[in-house]
C-alpha positions as CSV (number, residue, x, y, z in Angstrom):
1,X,0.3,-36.8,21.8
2,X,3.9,-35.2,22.1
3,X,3.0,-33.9,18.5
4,X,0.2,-32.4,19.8
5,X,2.1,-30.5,22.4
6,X,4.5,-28.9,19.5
7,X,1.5,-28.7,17.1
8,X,-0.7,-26.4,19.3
9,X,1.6,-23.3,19.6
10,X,2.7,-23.2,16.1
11,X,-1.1,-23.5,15.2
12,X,-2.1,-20.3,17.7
13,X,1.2,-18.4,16.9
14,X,-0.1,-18.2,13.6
15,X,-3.8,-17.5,14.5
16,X,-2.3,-14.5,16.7
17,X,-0.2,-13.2,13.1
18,X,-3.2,-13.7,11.1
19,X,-5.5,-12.0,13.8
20,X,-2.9,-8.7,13.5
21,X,-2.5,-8.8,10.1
22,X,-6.2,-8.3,9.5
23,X,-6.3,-6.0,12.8
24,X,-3.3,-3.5,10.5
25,X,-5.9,-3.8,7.4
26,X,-8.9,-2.2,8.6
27,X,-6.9,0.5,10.7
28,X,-4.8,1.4,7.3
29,X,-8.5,1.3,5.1
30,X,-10.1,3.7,8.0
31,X,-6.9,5.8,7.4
32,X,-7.5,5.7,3.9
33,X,-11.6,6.3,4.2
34,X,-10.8,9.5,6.8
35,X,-7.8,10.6,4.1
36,X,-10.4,10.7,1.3
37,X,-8.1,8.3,-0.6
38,X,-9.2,6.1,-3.3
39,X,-8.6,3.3,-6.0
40,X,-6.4,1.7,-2.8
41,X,-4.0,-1.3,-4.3
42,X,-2.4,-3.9,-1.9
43,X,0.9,-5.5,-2.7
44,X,3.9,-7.4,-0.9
45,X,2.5,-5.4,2.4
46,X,2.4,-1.8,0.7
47,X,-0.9,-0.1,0.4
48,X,-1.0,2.6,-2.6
49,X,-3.5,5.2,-3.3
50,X,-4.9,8.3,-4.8
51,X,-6.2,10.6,-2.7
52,X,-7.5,14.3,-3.1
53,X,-4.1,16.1,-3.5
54,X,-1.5,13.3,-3.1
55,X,-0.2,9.3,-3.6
56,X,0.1,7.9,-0.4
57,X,1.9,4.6,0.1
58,X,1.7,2.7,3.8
59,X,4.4,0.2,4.3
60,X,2.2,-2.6,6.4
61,X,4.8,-3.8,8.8
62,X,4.2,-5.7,12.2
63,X,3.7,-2.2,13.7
64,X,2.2,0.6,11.9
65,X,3.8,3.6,11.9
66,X,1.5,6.0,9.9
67,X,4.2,9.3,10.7
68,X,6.4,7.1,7.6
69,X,3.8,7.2,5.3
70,X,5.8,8.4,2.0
71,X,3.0,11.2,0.4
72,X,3.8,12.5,-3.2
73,X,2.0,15.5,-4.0
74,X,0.1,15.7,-7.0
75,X,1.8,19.4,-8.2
76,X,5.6,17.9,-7.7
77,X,5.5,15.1,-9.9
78,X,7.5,15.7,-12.9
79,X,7.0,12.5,-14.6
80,X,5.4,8.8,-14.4
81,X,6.7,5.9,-16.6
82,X,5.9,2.3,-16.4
83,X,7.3,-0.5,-16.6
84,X,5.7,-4.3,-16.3
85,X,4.6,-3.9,-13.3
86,X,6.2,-1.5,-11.9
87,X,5.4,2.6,-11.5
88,X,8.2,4.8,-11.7
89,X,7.3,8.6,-10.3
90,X,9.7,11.1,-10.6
91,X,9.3,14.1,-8.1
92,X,10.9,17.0,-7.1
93,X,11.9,15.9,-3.5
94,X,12.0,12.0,-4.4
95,X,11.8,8.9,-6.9
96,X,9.2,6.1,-5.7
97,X,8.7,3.0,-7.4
98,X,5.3,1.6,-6.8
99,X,4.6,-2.8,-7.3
100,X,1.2,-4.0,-8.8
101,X,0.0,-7.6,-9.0
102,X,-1.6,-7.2,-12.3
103,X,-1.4,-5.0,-15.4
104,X,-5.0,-4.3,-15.0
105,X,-4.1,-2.4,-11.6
106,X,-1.5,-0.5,-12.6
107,X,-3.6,0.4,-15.5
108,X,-6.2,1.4,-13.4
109,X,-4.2,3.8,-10.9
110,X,-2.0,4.8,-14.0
111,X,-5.2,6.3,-15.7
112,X,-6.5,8.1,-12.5
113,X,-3.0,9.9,-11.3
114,X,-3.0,11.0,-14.8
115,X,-6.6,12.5,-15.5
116,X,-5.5,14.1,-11.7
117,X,-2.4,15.4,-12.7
118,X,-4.4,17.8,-15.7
């Protein structure tokens, strides 16, 4: 019974994390859908994608803060390398590594910034 007691709080603390972390996913995809942004990659809490003049990345925190966002523009990237899994883009302003999960992702978004870079 006492275990109970200690059981029950844990168990609805992480229902109420769970609950906000999907509640920070759909307001960063409606972000993404009203940004005209797509091929939108998830990883360690950082959302990545291509929209219609820029990369936008959104760090997925506990509280969103979409004034951070870090936004590369398509006509200031000098140069995009890869490595593993890992995205180096060089920029005039600023150098941004961006994480995949698989090779097949980074493939993916690798092929798209470049055919929108021509």
């Amino acid at each position: 019974m006492v275990f109970l007691i200690f059981l029950i709080p844990v168990g609805l603390l992480f229902g109420a994390i769970y609950w906000h972390d999907v509640n920070n996913e759909e307001k960063i995809q409606t972000y993404f859908q009203e940004s005209k942004c797509e091929y939108v990659y998830r990883y360690h809490a950082r959302f990545k994608a291509l929209c219609d003049d820029r990369i936008l990345v959104i760090n997925d925190y506990f509280s969103l803060d979409f004034d951070s966002n870090v936004e590369i523009r398509y006509k200031d990237i000098k140069a995009v390398d890869k490595k593993e899994n890992i995205l180096h883009i060089a920029s005039e302003k600023k150098n941004v590594e961006l994480y995949f999960e698989t090779q097949e992702h980074i493939q993916i978004f690798q092929t798209k910034l470049t055919q929108r870079l021509q």
